[in-house]
N, C-alpha and C positions, 0 to 999 in steps of 0.2 A: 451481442455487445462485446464480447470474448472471443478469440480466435479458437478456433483446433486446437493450436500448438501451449496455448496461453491455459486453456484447460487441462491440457493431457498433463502440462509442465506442474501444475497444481495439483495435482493428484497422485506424484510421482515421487519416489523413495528422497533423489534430489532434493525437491522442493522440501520435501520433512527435514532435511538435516540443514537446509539453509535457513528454514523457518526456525528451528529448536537457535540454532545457533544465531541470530535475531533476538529473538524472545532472552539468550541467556542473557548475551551483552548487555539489554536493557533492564536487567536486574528482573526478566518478569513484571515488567511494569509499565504502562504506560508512556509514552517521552512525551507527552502533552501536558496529562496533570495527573500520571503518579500510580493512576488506579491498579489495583492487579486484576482486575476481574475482566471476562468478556475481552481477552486481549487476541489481537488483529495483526497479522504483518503485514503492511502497503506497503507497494514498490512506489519510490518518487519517479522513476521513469523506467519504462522496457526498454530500453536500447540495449541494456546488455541479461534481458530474459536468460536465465538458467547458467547464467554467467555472471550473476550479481556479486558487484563490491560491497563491504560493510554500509556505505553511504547510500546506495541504492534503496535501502531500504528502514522502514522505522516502523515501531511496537507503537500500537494505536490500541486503546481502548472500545468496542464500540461505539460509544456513542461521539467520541472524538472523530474517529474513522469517518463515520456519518457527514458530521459539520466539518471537516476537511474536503471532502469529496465535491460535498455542496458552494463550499467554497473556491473550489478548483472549476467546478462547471461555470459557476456564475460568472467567474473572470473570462473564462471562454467566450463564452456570450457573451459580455459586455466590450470584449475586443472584436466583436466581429462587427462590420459598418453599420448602422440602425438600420440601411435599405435590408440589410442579411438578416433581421433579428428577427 
């Protein structure tokens, strides 16, 4: 599901300090509803992987993280032709 490069990028010194720096901005908290627990950074898009602007990315909760994800498949698939689904 993940690339090489998408992994290695996640695992890497980089990635902790654009994460920390993620997590600060959003107070440690959630930008959905608030939570501080179980907190997630989602990229809204890879185009600029290991080069992300502050906008690239947002403090997700698990269970937010979750029904955002599911939310972002569903509309995939419901834009794809009915012959496609």
């Amino acid at each position: 599901m993940f690339s090489p490069e998408y992994i290695k990028y996640i695992h890497s010194a980089e990635w902790s300090v654009r994460r920390t720096r993620a997590l600060r901005l959003a107070d440690y908290h959630c930008q959905v509803c608030h939570a501080s627990n179980w907190l997630q950074v989602h990229h809204n898009n890879y185009s600029r992987l290991g080069k992300e602007i502050d906008a690239d990315l947002i403090v997700l909760c698990a269970p937010c993280h979750y029904w955002i994800t599911w939310m972002i498949r569903i509309r995939r698939w419901l834009a794809k032709p009915a012959h496609a689904r």
